[in-house]
LUMDREN-690093 format. One record per residue (C-alpha): residue number from 1; residue in three letters; x, z, y. Coordinates in steps of 0.25 Angstrom, whole numbers. Each point is the difference from the previous one (the first is absolute). Last residue first. Layout:
node num=NUM residu=ALA east=X up=Z north=Y
...
END
This chain:
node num=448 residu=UNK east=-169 up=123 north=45
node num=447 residu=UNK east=-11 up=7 north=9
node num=446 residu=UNK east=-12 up=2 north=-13
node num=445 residu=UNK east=7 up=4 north=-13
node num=444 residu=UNK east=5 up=-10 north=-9
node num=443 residu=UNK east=-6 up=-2 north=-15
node num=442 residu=UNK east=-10 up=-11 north=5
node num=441 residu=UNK east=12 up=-8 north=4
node num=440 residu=UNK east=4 up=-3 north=-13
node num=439 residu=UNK east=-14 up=-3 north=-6
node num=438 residu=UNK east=-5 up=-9 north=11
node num=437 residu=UNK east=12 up=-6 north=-1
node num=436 residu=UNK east=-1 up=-4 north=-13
node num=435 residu=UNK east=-16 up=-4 north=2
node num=434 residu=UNK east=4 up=-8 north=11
node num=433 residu=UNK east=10 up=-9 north=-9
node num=432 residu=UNK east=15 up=1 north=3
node num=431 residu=UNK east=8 up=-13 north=5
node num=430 residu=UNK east=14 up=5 north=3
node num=429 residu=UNK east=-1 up=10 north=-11
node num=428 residu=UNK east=11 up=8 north=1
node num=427 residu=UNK east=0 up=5 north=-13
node num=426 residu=UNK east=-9 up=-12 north=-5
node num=425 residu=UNK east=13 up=-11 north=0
node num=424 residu=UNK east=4 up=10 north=-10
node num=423 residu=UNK east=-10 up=-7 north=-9
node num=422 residu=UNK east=2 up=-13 north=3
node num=421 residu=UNK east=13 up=-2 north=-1
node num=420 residu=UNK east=-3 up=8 north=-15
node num=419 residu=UNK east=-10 up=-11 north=-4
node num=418 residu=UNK east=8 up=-11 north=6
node num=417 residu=UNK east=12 up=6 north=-10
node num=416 residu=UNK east=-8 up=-1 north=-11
node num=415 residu=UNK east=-6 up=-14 north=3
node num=414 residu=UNK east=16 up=-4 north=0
node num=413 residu=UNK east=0 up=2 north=-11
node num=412 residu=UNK east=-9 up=-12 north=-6
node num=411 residu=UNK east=9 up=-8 north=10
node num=410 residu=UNK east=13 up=5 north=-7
node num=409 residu=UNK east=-4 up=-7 north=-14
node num=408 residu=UNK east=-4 up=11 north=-12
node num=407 residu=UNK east=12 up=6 north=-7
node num=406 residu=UNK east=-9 up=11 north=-6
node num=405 residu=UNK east=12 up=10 north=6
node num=404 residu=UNK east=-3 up=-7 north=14
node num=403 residu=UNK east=-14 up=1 north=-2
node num=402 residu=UNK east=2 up=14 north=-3
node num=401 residu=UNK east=7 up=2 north=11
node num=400 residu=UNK east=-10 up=-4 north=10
node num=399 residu=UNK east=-9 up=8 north=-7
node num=398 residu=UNK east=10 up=12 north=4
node num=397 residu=UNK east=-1 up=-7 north=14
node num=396 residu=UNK east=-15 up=2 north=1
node num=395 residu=UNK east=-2 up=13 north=-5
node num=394 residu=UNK east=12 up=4 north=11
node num=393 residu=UNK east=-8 up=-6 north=11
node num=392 residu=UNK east=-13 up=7 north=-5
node num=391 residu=UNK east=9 up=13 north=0
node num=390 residu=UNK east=4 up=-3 north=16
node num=389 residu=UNK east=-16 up=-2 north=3
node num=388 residu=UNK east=-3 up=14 north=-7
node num=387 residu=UNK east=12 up=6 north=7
node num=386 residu=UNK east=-5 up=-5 north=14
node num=385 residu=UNK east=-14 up=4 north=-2
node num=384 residu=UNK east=4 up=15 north=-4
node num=383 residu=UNK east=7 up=1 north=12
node num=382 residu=UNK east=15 up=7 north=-4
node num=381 residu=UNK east=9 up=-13 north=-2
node num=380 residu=UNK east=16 up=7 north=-2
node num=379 residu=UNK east=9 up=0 north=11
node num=378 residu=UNK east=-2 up=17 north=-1
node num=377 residu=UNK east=3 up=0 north=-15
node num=376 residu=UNK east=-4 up=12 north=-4
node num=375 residu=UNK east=4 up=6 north=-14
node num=374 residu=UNK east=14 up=6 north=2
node num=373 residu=UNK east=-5 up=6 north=13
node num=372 residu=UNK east=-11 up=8 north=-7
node num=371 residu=UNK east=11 up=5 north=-12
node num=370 residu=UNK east=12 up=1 north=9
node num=369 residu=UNK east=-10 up=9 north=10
node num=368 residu=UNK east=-3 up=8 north=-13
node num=367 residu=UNK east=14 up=3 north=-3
node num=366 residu=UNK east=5 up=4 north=14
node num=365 residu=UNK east=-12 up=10 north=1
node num=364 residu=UNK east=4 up=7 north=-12
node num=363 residu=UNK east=14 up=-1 north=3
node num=362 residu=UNK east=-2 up=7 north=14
node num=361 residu=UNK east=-12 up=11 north=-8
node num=360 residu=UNK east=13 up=4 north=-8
node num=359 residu=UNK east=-1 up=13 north=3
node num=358 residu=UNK east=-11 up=4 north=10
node num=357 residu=UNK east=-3 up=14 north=-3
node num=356 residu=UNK east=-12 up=2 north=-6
node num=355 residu=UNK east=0 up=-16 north=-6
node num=354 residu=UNK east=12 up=3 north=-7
node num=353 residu=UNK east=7 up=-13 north=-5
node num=352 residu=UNK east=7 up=-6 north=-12
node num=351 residu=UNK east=-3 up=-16 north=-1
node num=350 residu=UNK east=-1 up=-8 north=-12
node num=349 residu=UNK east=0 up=-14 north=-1
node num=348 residu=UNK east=-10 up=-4 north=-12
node num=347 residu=UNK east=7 up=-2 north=-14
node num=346 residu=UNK east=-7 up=10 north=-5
node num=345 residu=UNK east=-1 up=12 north=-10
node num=344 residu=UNK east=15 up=1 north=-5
node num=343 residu=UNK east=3 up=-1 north=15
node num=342 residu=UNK east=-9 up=13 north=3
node num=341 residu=UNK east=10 up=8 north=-6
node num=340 residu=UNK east=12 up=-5 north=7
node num=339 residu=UNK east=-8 up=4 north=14
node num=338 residu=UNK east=0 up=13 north=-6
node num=337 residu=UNK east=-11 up=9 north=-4
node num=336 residu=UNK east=-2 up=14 north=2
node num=335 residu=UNK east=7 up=3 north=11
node num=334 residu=UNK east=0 up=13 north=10
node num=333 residu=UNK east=-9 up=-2 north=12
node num=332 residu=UNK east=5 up=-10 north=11
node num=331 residu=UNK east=-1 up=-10 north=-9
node num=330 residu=UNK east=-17 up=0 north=2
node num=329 residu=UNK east=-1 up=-15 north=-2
node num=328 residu=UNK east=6 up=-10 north=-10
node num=327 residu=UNK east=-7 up=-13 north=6
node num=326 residu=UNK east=-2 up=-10 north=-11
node num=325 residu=UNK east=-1 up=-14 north=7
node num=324 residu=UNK east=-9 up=-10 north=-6
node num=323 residu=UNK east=-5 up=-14 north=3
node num=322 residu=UNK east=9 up=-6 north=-12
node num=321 residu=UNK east=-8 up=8 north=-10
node num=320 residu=UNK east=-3 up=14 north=-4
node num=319 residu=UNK east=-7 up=1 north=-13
node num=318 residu=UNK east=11 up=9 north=-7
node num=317 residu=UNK east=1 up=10 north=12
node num=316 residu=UNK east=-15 up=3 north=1
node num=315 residu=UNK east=3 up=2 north=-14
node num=314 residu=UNK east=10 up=10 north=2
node num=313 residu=UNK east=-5 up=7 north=12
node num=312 residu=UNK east=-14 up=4 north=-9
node num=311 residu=UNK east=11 up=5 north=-12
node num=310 residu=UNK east=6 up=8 north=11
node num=309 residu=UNK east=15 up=0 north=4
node num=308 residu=UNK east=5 up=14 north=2
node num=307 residu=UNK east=-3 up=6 north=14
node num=306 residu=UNK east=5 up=1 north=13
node num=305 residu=UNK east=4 up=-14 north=1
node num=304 residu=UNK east=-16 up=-3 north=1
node num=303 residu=UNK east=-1 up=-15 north=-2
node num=302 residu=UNK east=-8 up=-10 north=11
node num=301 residu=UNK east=-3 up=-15 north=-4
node num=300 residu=UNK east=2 up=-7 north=13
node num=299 residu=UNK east=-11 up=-13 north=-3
node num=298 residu=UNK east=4 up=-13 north=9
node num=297 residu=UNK east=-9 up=-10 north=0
node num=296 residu=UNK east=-12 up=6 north=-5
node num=295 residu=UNK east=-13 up=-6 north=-7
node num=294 residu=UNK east=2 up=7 north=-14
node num=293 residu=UNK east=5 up=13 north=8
node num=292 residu=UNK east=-14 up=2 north=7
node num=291 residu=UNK east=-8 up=-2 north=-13
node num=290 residu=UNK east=8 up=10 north=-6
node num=289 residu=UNK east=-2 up=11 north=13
node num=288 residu=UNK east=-14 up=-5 north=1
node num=287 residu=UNK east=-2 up=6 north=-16
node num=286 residu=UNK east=9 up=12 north=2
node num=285 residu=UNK east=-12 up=4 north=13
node num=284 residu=UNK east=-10 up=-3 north=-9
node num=283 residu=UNK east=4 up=8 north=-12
node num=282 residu=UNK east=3 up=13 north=13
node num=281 residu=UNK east=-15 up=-2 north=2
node num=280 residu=UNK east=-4 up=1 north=-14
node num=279 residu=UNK east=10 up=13 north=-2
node num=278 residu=UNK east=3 up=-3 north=-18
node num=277 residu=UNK east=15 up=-5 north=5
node num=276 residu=UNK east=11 up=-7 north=-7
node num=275 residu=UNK east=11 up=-1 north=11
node num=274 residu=UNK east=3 up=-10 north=12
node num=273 residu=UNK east=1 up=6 north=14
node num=272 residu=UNK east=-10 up=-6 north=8
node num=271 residu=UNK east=5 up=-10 north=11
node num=270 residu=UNK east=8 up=0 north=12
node num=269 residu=UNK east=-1 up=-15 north=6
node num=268 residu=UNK east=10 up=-5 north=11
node num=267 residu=UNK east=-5 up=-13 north=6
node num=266 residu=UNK east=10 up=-8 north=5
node num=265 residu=UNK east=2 up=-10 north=12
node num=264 residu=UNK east=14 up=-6 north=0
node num=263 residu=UNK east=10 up=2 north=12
node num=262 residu=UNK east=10 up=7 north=-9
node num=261 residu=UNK east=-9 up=10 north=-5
node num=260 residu=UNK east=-14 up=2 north=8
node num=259 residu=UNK east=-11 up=10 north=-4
node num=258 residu=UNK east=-13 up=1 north=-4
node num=257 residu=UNK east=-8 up=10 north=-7
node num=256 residu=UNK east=-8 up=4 north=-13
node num=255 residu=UNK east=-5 up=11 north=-7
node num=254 residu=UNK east=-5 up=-4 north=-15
node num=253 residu=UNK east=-8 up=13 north=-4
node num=252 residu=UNK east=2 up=11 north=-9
node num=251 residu=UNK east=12 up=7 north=9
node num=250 residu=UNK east=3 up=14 north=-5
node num=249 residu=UNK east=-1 up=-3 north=-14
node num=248 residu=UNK east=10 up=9 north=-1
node num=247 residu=UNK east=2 up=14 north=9
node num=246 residu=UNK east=11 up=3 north=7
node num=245 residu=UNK east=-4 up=-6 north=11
node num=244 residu=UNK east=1 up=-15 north=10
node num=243 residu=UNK east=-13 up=-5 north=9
node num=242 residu=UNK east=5 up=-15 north=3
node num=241 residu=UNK east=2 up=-3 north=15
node num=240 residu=UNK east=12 up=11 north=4
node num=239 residu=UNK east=8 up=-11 north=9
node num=238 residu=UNK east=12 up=-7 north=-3
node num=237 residu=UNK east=-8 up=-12 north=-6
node num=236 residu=UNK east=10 up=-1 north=-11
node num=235 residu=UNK east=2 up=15 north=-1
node num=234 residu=UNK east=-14 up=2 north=-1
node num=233 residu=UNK east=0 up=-11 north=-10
node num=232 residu=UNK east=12 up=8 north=-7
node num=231 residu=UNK east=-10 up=13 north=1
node num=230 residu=UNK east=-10 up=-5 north=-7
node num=229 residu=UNK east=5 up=-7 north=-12
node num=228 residu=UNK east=7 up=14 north=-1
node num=227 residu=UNK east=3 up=0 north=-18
node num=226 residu=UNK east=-13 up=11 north=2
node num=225 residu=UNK east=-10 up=-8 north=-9
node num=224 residu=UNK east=6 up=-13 north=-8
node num=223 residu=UNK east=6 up=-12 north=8
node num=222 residu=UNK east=-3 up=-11 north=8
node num=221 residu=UNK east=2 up=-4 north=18
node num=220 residu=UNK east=-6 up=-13 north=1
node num=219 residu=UNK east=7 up=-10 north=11
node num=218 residu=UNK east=-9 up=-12 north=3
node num=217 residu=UNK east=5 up=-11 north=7
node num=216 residu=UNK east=-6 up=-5 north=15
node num=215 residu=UNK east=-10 up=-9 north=2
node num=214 residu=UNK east=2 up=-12 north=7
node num=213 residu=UNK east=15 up=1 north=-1
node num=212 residu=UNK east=-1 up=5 north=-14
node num=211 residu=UNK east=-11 up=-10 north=-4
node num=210 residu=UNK east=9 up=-13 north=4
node num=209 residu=UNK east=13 up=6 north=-7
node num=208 residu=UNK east=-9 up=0 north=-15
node num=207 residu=UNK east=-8 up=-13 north=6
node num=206 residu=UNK east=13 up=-6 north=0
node num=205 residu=UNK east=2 up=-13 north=4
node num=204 residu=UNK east=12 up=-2 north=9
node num=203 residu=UNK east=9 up=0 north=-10
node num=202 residu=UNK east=-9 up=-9 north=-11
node num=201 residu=UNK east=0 up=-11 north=12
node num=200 residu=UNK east=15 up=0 north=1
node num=199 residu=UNK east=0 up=-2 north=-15
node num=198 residu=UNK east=-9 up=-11 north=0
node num=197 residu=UNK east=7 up=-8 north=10
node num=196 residu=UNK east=12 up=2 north=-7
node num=195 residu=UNK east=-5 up=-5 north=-14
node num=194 residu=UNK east=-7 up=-11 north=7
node num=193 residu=UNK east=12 up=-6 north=6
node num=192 residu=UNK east=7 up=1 north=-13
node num=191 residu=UNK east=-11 up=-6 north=-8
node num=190 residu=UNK east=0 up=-12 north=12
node num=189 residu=UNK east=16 up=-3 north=-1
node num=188 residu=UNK east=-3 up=0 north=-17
node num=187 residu=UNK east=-11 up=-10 north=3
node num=186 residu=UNK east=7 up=-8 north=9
node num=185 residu=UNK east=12 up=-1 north=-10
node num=184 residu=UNK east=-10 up=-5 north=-9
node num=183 residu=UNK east=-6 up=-11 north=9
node num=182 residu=UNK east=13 up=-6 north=7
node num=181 residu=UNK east=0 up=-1 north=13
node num=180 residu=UNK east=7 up=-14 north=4
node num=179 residu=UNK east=-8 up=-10 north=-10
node num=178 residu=UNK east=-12 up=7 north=-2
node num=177 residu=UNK east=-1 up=-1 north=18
node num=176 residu=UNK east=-16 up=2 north=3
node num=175 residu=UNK east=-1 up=10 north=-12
node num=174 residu=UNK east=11 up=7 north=1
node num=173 residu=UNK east=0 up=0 north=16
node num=172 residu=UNK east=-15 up=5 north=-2
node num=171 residu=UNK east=5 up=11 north=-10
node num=170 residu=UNK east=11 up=6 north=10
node num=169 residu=UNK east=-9 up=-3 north=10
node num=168 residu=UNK east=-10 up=11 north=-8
node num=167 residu=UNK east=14 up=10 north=-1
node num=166 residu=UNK east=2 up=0 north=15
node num=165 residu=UNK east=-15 up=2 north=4
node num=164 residu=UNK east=1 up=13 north=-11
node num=163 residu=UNK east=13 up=4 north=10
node num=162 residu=UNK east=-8 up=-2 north=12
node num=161 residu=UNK east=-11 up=8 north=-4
node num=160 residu=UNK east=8 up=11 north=-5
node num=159 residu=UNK east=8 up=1 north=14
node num=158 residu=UNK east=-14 up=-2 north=8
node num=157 residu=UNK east=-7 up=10 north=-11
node num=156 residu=UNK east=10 up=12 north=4
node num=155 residu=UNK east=3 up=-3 north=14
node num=154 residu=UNK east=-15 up=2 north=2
node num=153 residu=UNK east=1 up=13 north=-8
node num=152 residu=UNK east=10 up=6 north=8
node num=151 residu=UNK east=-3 up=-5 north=13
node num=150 residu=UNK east=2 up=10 north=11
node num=149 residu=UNK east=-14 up=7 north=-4
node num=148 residu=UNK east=5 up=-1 north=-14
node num=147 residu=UNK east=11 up=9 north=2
node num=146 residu=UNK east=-9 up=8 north=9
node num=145 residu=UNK east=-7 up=4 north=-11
node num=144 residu=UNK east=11 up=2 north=-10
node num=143 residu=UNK east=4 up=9 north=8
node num=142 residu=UNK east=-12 up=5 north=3
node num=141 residu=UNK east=-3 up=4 north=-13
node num=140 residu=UNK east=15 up=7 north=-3
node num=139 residu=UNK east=-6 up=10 north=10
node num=138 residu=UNK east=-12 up=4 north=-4
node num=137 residu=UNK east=-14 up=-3 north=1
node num=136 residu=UNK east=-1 up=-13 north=6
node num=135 residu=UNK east=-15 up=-4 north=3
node num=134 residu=UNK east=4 up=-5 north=15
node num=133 residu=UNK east=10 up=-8 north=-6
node num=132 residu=UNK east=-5 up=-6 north=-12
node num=131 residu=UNK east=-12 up=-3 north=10
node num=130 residu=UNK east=11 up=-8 north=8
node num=129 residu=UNK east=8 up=-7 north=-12
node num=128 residu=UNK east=-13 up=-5 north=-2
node num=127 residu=UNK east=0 up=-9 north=11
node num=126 residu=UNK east=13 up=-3 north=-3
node num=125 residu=UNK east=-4 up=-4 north=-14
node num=124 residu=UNK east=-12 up=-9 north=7
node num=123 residu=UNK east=10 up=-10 north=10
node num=122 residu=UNK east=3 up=7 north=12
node num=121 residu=UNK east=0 up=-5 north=16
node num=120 residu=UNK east=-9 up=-12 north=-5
node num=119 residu=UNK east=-12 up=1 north=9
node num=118 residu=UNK east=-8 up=2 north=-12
node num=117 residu=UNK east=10 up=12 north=-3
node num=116 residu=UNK east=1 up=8 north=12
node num=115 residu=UNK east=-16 up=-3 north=0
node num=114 residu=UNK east=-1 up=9 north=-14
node num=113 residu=UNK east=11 up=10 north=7
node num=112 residu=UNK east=-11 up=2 north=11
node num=111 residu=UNK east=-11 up=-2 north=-10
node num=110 residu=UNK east=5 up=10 north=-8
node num=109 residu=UNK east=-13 up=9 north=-2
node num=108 residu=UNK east=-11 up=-7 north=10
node num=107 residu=UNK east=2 up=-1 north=16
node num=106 residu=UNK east=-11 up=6 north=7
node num=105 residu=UNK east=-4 up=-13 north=12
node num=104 residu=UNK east=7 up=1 north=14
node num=103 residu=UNK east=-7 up=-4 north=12
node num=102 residu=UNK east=1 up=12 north=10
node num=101 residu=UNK east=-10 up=8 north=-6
node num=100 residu=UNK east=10 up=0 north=-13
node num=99 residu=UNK east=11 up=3 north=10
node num=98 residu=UNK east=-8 up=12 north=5
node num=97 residu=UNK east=-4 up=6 north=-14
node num=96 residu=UNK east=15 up=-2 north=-3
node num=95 residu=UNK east=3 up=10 north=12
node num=94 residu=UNK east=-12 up=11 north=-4
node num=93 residu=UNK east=4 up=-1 north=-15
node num=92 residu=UNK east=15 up=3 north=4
node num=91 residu=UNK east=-3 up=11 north=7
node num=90 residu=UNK east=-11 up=6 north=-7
node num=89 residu=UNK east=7 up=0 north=-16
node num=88 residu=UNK east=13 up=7 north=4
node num=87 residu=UNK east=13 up=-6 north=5
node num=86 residu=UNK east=2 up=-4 north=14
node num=85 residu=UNK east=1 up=-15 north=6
node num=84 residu=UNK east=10 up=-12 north=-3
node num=83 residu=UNK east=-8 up=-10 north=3
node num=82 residu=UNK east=5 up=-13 north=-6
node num=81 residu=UNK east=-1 up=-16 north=4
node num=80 residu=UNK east=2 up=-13 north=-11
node num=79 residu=UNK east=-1 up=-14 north=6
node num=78 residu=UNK east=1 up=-7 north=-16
node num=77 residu=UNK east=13 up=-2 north=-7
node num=76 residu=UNK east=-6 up=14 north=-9
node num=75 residu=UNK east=10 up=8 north=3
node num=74 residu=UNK east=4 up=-6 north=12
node num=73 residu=UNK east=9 up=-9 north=6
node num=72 residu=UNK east=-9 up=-13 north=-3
node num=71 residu=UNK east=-8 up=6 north=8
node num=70 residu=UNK east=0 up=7 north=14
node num=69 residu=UNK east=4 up=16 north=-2
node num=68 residu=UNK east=-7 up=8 north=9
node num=67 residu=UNK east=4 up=15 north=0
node num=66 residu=UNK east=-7 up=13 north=4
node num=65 residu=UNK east=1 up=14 north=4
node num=64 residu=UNK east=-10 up=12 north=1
node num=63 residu=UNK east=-7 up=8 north=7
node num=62 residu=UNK east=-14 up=-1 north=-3
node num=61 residu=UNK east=-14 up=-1 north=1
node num=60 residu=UNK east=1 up=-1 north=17
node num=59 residu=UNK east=-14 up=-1 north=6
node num=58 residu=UNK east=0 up=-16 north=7
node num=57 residu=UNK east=-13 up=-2 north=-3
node num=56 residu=UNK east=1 up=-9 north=-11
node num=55 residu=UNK east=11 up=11 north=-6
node num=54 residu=UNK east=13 up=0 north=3
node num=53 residu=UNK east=14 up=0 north=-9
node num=52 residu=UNK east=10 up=7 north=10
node num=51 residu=UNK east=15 up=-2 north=2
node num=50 residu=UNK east=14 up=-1 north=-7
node num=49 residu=UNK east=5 up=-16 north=-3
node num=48 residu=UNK east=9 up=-5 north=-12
node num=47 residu=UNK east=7 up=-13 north=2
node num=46 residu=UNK east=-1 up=-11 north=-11
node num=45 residu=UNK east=-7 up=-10 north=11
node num=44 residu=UNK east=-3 up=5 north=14
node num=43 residu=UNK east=-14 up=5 north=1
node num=42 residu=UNK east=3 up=8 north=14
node num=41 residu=UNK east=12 up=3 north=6
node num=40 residu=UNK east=-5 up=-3 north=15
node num=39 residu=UNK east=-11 up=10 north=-4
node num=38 residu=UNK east=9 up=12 north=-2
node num=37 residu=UNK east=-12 up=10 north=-6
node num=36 residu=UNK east=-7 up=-11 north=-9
node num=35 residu=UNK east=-14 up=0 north=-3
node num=34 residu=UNK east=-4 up=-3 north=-12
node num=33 residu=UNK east=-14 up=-5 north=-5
node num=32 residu=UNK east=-2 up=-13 north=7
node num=31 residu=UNK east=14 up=-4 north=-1
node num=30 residu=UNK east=0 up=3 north=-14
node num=29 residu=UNK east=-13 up=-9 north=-3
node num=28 residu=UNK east=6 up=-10 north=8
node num=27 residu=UNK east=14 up=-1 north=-8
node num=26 residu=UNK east=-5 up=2 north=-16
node num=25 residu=UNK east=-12 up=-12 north=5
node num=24 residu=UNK east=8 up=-10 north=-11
node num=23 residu=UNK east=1 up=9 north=-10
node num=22 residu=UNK east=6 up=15 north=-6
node num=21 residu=UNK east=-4 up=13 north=6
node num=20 residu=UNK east=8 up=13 north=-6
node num=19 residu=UNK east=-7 up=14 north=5
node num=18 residu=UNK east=14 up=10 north=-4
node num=17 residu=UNK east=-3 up=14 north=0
node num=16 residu=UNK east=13 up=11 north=5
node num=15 residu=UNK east=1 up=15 north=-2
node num=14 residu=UNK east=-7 up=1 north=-11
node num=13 residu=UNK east=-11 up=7 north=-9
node num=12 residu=UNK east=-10 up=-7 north=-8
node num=11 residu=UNK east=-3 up=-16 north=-2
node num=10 residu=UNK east=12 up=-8 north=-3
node num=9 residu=UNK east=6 up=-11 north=9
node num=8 residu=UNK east=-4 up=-14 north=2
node num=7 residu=UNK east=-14 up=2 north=8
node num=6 residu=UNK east=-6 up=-13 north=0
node num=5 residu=UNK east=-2 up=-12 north=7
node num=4 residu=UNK east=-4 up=-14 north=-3
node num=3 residu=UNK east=-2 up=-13 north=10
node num=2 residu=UNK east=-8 up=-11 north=-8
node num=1 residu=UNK east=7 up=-13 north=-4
END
């Protein structure tokens, strides 16, 4: 197998720039193009060195450090070597074009984690633990991506393989042994086997908990003109991003920006206040704001205490759903709606604030990390691969239990519970197809 290098770290600006080599001539091409500063020390397994990467002429490149790491004690369990030179585009290009005129072939997206894998260091979810990793977008993300780095969703499909394997010698020793295992009280022990097993495999697949971590949720600020839609997502983001007045109508677009609550990604949306209008491009503006709304996962519906309840506020009221939270905004002006009043309205949770001057703004954050957190699962499945495979499985055992409800013999179920062995068995994928690695891998950037 061929020699691969590639630059590991991003492109841009940085202090430091990793050239990653990996194969079997990972040693000669370092000692060609590195030259240590204490020679006696030189190229000692694991132990980092400072010198000078040289050209073929012997010009220095670079000053840099660099490690050999003899396989299998490697990322990769192949002879792996590192340069660790300066950031920025030239300097790391100039020290990996020298390793590739040394021997080295470009290494493809992934193949470094790809060959970790053919060499049996990961099975394929660790593998795509990693790109989950890398691509993690907020904190709870990279929990739940190291969690299945260290093993989370290979611990997963080993305890439920072993406890479907458990229930199918069950239905052998039934069938082999009629007379000691008897067939009925086998079915009942298999139902309850496959009632736990399915409901361990509905927790962790959620594709609701899957897209928030991949994703993020969506937070959309609603209310009529002027109730300060604007000013509380100013508030949220703690910096002046939406353009706030007097004057309604003010914002006639969807304006949009992240944020992160309680580790969780979230897209905070300030939408168009919502009111009958004949301004064409203020129409628009109320229209986005609807469709906005209908694909939320949290929508803070925003009433003006300053005023007396608006026939608008009212029905906005009556058509929130479980997603809502009403904010009672502006308290710190003289009330004109209570808290108590807007209960006759809705059974959302209510929340009195003041986005001018803070009020409230703790609660109001409190609430909507409950909201977020409440609805990821960090041990839950998050690759969209391993939650289709984990929803086969659970197809398979609810035929499983059909059969059993049919009262057809054990062995006719025990084809169900193959069917789900086998799909899980795909997670990890001991014997995966070219054309499936191709497409994992393929999605990794060039260096990991």
């Amino acid at each position: 197998m061929s020699t691969i290098a590639a630059i590991a770290t991003a492109r841009g600006l940085g202090g430091i720039a990793i050239i990653r080599v990996s194969g079997d001539r990972a040693l000669p091409i370092l000692q060609s193009a590195f030259h240590p500063l204490h020679a006696a020390h030189a190229f000692i397994p694991q132990r980092m060195m400072y010198g000078h990467v040289l050209s073929a002429t012997g010009d220095v490149l670079d000053e840099a450090l660099a490690v050999f790491m003899p396989g299998p004690h490697s990322y990769t369990r192949e002879d792996v070597a590192e340069i660790h030179c300066h950031g920025g585009d030239i300097a790391a290009r100039r020290v990996l074009a020298r390793v590739l005129a040394l021997g080295a072939v470009p290494a493809g997206p992934g193949e470094f984690t790809q060959r970790a894998f053919l060499n049996g260091r990961i099975d394929l979810s660790h593998a795509e633990a990693v790109m989950q990793l890398i691509g993690a977008n907020s904190e709870a993300a990279a929990r739940a991506s190291v969690r299945q780095l260290e093993g989370g969703v290979s611990g997963f499909v080993r305890d439920v393989s072993a406890r479907i394997l458990d229930l199918l010698a069950l239905i052998e020793a039934s069938t082999d042994f009629p007379d000691e295992v008897e067939e009925q009280t086998a079915s009942d022990q298999v139902a309850d086997g496959v009632h736990g097993i399915l409901a361990e495999l509905d927790r962790r697949c959620d594709p609701r908990s899957a897209r928030l971590l991949r994703e993020g949720a969506s937070i959309v600020l609603a209310g009529r003109p002027n109730v300060g839609k604007s000013s509380l997502m100013n508030a949220l983001l703690n910096q002046e991003r939406a353009i706030v007045t007097a004057v309604p109508g003010t914002t006639r677009d969807v304006l949009t920006e992240r944020i992160s609550i309680g580790g969780v990604l979230a897209e905070l949306s300030d939408t168009a206040g919502q009111r009958e209008t004949a301004d064409p491009v203020e129409k628009i503006g109320v229209d986005r704001a609807r469709t906005a709304m209908e694909s939320a996962d949290v929508i803070l519906y925003v009433i003006d205490a300053s005023e007396p309840l608006d026939p608008a506020d009212a029905e906005l009221l009556r058509t929130a759903d479980g997603r809502g939270l009403v904010c009672l905004n502006k308290t710190d002006l003289p009330p004109a709606v209570t808290r108590d009043a807007l209960a006759a309205h809705t059974a959302c949770e209510i929340l009195e604030l003041s986005a001018a001057t803070g009020a409230g703004m703790p609660q109001l954050l409190a609430a909507l990390e409950s909201r977020l957190t409440r609805d990821v699962s960090e041990d839950a499945l998050t690759v969209e691969r391993h939650i289709a495979l984990a929803q086969r499985a659970s197809d398979a055992l609810r035929a499983a239990l059909s059969a059993l409800a049919a009262r057809y013999p054990l062995d006719v179920v025990s084809i169900d519970l193959r069917e789900a062995l086998s799909a899980l068995s795909e997670i990890t994928a001991q014997n995966p197809t070219e054309s499936l690695l191709t497409e994992i891998f393929s999605r990794f950037c060039v260096g990991k």
